[in-house]
matplotlib code that plots the C-alpha trace (Angstrom):
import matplotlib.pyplot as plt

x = [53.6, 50.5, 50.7, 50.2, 50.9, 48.0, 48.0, 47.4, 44.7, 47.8, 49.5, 46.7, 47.4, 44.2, 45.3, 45.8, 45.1, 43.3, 46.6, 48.8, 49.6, 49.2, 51.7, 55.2, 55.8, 59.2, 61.1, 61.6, 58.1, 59.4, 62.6, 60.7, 58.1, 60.8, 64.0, 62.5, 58.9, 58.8, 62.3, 63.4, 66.1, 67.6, 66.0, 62.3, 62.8, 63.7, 60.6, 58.7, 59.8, 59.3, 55.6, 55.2, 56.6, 58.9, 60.9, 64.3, 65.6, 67.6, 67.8, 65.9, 66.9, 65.4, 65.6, 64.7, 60.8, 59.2, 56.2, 53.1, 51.2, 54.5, 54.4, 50.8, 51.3, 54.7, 52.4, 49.5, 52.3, 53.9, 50.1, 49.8, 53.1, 52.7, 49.7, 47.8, 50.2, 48.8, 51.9, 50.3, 51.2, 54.3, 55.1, 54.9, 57.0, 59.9, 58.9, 60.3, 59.2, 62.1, 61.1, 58.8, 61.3, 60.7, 56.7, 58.1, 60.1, 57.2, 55.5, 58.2, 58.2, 54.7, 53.9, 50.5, 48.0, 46.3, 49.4, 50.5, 47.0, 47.0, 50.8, 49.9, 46.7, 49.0, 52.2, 50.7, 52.2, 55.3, 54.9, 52.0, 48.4, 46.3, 43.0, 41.1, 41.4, 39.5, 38.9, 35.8, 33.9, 30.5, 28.2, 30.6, 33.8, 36.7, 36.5, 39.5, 37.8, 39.4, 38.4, 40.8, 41.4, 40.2, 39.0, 42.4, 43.4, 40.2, 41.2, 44.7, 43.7, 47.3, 48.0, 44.7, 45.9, 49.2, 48.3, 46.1, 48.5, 51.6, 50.4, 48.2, 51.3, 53.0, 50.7, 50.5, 54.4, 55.0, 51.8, 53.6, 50.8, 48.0, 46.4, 43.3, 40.2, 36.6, 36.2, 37.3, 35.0, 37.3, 36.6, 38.2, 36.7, 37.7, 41.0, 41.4, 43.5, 42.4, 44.5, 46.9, 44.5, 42.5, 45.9, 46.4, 43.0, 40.9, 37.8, 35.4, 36.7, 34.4, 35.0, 33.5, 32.4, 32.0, 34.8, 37.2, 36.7, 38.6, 36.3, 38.6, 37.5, 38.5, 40.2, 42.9, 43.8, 45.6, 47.7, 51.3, 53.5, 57.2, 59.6, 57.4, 59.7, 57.7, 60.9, 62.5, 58.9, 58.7, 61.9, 61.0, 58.1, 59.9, 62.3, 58.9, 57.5, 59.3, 58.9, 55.3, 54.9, 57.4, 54.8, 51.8, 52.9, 51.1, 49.3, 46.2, 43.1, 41.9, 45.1, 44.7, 41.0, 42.5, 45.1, 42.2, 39.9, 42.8, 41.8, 38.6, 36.6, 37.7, 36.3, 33.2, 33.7, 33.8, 31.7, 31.9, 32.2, 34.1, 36.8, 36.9, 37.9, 40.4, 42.3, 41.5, 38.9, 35.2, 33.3, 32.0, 36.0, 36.3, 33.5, 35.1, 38.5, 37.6, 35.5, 38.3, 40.3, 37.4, 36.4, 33.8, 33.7, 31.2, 33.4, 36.8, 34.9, 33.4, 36.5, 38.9, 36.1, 36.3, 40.6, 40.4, 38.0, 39.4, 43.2, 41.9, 39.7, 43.0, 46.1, 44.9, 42.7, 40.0, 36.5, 34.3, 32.6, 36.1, 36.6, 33.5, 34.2, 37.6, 35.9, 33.4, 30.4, 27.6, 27.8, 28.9, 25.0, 26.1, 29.1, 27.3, 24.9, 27.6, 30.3, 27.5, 26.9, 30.4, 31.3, 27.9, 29.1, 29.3, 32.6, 32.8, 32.1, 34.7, 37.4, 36.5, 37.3, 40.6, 41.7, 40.5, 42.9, 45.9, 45.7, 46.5, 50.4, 52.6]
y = [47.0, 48.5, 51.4, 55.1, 55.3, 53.1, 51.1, 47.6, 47.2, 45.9, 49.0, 51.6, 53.3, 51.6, 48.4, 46.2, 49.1, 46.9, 44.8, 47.6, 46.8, 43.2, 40.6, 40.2, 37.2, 35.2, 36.7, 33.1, 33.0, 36.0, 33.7, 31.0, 32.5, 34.4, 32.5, 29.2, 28.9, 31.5, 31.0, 34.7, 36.4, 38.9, 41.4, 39.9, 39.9, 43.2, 43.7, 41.6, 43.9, 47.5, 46.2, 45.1, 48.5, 45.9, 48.2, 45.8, 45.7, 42.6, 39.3, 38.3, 37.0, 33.7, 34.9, 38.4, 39.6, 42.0, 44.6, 42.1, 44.4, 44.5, 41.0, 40.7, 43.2, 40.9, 37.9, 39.6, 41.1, 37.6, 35.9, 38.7, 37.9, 34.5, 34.2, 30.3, 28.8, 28.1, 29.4, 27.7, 24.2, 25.7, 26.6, 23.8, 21.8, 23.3, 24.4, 22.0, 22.3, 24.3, 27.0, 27.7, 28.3, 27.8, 26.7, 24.2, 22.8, 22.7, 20.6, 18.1, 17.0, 16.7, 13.7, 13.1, 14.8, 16.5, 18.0, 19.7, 21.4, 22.9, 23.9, 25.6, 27.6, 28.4, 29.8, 30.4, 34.1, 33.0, 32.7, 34.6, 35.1, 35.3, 34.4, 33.1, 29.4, 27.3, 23.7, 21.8, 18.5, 18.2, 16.1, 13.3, 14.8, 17.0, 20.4, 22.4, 25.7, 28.7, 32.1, 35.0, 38.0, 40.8, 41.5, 41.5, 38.2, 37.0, 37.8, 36.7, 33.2, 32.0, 32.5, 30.3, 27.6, 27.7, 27.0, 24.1, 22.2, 22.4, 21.8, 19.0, 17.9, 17.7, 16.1, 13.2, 13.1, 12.5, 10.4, 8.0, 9.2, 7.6, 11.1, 11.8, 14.3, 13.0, 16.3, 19.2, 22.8, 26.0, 29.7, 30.2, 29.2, 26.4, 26.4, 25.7, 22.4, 20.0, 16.8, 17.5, 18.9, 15.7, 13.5, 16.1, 17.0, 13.4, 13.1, 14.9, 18.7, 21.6, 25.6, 28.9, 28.4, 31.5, 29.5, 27.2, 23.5, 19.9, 17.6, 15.2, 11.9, 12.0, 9.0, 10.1, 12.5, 9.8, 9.1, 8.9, 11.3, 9.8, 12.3, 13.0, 14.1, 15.6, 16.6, 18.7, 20.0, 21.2, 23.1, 24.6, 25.8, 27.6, 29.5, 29.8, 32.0, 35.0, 35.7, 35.1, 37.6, 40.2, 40.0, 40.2, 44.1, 45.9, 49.3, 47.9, 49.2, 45.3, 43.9, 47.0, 45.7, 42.4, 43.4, 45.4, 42.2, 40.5, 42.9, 43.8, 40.5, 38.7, 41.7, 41.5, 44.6, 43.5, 45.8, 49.0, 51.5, 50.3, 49.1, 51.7, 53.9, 51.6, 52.1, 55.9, 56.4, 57.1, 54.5, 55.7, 56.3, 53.0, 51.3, 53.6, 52.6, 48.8, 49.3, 50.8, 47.4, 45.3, 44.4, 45.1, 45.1, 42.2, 40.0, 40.9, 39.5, 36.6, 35.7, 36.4, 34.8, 31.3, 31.6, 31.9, 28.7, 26.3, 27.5, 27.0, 24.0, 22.2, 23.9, 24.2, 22.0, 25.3, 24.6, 25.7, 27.7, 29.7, 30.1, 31.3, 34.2, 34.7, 35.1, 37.6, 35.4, 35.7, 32.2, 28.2, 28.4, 31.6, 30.1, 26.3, 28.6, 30.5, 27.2, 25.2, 27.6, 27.7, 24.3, 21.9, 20.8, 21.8, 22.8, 19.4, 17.2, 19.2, 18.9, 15.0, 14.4, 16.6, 14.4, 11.3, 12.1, 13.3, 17.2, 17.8, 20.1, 19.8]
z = [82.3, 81.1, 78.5, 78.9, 82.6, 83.6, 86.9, 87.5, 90.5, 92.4, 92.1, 93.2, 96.4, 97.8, 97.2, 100.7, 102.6, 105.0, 105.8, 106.3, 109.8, 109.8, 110.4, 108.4, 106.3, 105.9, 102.7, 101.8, 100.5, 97.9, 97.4, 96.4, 94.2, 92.4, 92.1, 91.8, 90.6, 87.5, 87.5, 86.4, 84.3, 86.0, 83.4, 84.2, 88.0, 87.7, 85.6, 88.3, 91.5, 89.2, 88.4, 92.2, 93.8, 95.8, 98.0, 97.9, 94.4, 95.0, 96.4, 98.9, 102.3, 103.4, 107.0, 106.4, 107.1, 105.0, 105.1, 104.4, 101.9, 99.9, 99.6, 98.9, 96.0, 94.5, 94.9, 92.6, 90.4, 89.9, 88.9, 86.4, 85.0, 85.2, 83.2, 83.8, 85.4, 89.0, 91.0, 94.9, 92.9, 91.5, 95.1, 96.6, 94.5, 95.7, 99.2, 102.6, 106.1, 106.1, 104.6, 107.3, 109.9, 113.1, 112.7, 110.1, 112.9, 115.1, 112.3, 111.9, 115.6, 116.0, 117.5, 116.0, 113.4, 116.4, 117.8, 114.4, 113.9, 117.1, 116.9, 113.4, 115.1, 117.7, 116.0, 112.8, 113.0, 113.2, 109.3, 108.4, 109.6, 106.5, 108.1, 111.1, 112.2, 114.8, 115.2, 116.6, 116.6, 114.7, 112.8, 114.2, 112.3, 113.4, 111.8, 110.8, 109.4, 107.8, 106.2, 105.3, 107.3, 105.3, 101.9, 100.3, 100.9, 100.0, 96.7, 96.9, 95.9, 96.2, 100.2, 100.6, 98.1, 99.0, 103.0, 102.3, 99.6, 102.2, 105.4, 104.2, 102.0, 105.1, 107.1, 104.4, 104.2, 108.1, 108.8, 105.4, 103.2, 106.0, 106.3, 104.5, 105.2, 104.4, 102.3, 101.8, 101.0, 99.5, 99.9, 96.9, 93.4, 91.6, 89.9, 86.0, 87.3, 89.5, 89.3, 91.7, 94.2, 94.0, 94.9, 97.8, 99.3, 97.7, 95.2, 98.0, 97.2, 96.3, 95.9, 96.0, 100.0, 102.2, 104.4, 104.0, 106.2, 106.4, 108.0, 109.4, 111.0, 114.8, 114.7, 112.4, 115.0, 117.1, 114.1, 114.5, 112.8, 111.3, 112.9, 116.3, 119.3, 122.3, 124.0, 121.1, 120.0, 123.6, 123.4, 119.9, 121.7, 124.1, 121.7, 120.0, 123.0, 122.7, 119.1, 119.6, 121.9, 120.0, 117.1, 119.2, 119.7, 116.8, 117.0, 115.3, 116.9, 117.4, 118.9, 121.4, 122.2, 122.9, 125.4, 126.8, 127.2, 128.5, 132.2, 131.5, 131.1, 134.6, 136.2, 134.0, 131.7, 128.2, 127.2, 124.5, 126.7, 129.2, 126.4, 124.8, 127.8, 128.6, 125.1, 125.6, 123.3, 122.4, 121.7, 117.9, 117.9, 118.6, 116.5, 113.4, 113.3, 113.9, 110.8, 109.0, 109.5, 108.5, 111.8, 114.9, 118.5, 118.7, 116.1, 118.2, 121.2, 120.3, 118.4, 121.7, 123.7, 121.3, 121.5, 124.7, 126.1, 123.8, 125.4, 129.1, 128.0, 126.3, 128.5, 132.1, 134.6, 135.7, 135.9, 133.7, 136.2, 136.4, 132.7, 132.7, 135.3, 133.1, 130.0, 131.3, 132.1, 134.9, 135.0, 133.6, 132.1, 129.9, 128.7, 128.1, 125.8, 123.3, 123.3, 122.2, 119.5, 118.5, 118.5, 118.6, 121.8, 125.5, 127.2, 129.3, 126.1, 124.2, 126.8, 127.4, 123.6, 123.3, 126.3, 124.9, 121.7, 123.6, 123.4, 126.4, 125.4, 128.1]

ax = plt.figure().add_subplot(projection="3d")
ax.plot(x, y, z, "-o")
ax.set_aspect("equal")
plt.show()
């Protein structure tokens, strides 16, 4: 602890203000960190949760969620303590599918490469969502691309690490170490050592990007995955459903504008004003407090917009001319203009190629 009742950075009040309402993350995350990669005395893992502020002075539950800024905060406290060891490679040493609950389940009965990126997009939150993720085709390659979700993680360079090593771990582990990406850009900077990243991720791997991409060649998409089972993965998916939903219900001023877009764009009233009477409030209001979690209307829109094309794309047999009306377009030729912006492709092409590779999830 430092001396003379001066606080850490972690430990201001300001710290992860803008994730204060954001979604929980599985307390097996703390369990691992603290029980099995700095492996702790009792005395130091006291030590550990005092310097983090952590509100359960104890063990932790694998099954029990906690406050996501708390765990943030542990997760800085336990780099500081930990000094240069890399703790995201620590991690993973002793981290399983498992540990990931119910989304780790999803991963395991993936049938192909394909199927488990989407299922991770999709029920990301049932872990934790540190960041925004879409997929697309360009250049000839399959894009998985990344970028945290505000400026706190950002900085927690672990959560970004951590993602990457695992799910790509485990999408070398079930495809019998056949999975490889043609290269690999980071958000975060480089890290002090790189040999086990360049076993994991290959020699193509570079840092310090404003977002974080896999470009994957399409035809390891169709790649079959060791423990694939469309039938169990179906019913995972269901149980999956309700938990989803459960967590969707936060009192964020952007997850408000999204149930709001969910009624107002099929009738063509995505705009500011008529959004922000539909939540009950001005639209400076409005603009403000979307600012204040790091955020604006135009971002939320586009972002809901992008979600929800590539869903009705993927998931459902409408016409483009009807997602179109859905989404809060005049017309097909509005929507042809922003996908191809998004995604280097139109809608047609996009949906022809996640058909050709099986993404069609039943």
């Amino acid at each position: 602890m430092p001396k003379n009742g001066e606080l850490l950075y972690f430990q201001e009040k300001t710290f992860a203000l803008d994730i204060k309402n954001s979604w929980p993350v599985l307390g097996s995350i703390v369990n691992v960190i603290v029980n099995s990669t700095l492996k702790l005395d009792c005395g130091s893992r006291e030590k550990l949760y005092q310097m983090a502020q952590w509100p359960v002075m104890g063990e932790c539950s694998p099954n029990e969620y906690y406050p996501i800024r708390d765990v943030v905060r542990l997760i800085h406290a336990a780099e500081y303590m930990a000094g240069d060891i890399d703790l995201a490679l620590q991690t993973i040493k002793y981290t399983k599918p498992a540990h990931y609950g119910l989304c780790g389940l999803l991963a395991l009965t993936s049938t192909t490469v394909l199927n488990l990126l989407r299922m991770q997009i999709q029920h990301r939150k049932l872990i934790a969502c540190f960041g925004h993720s879409s997929t697309y085709y360009k250049n000839g390659c399959f894009i998985y691309e990344w970028f945290p979700i505000t400026e706190t993680y950002q900085m927690t360079y672990y959560l970004q690490r951590t993602t990457f090593l695992a799910w790509v771990g485990i999408l070398k582990q079930l495809s019998d170490d056949k999975f490889s990406a043609i290269k690999m850009e980071f958000c975060f900077p480089e890290p002090k050592e790189l040999t086990e990243y360049i076993r994991i991720f290959g020699e193509n791997i570079s840092f310090s990007h404003a977002t974080t991409k896999m470009f994957i060649e399409p035809s390891m998409l169709d790649l079959t995955l060791n423990q694939g089972n469309a039938e169990l993965h179906a019913m995972l998916k269901t149980l999956a459903a309700p938990i989803l939903k459960s967590l969707s219900h936060q009192t964020t001023c952007e997850s408000k504008m999204r149930v709001a877009l969910s009624g107002l764009l099929p009738k063509g009233e995505g705009n500011l004003a008529c959004v922000a009477q539909a939540i009950g409030l001005s639209k400076r209001t409005l603009q403000r407090q979307l600012k204040t979690e790091q955020t604006s209307f135009g971002f939320v829109l586009e972002e809901y917009r992008k979600e929800q094309v590539e869903y009705y794309l993927i998931e459902t047999e409408q016409s483009i001319l009807e997602i179109a009306l859905l989404l809060g377009y005049s017309d097909s030729n509005s929507l042809n203009v922003a996908f191809r912006n998004w995604f280097d492709a139109c809608p047609s092409e996009y949906r022809k190629r996640f058909l050709q590779h099986k993404t069609v999830i039943h």
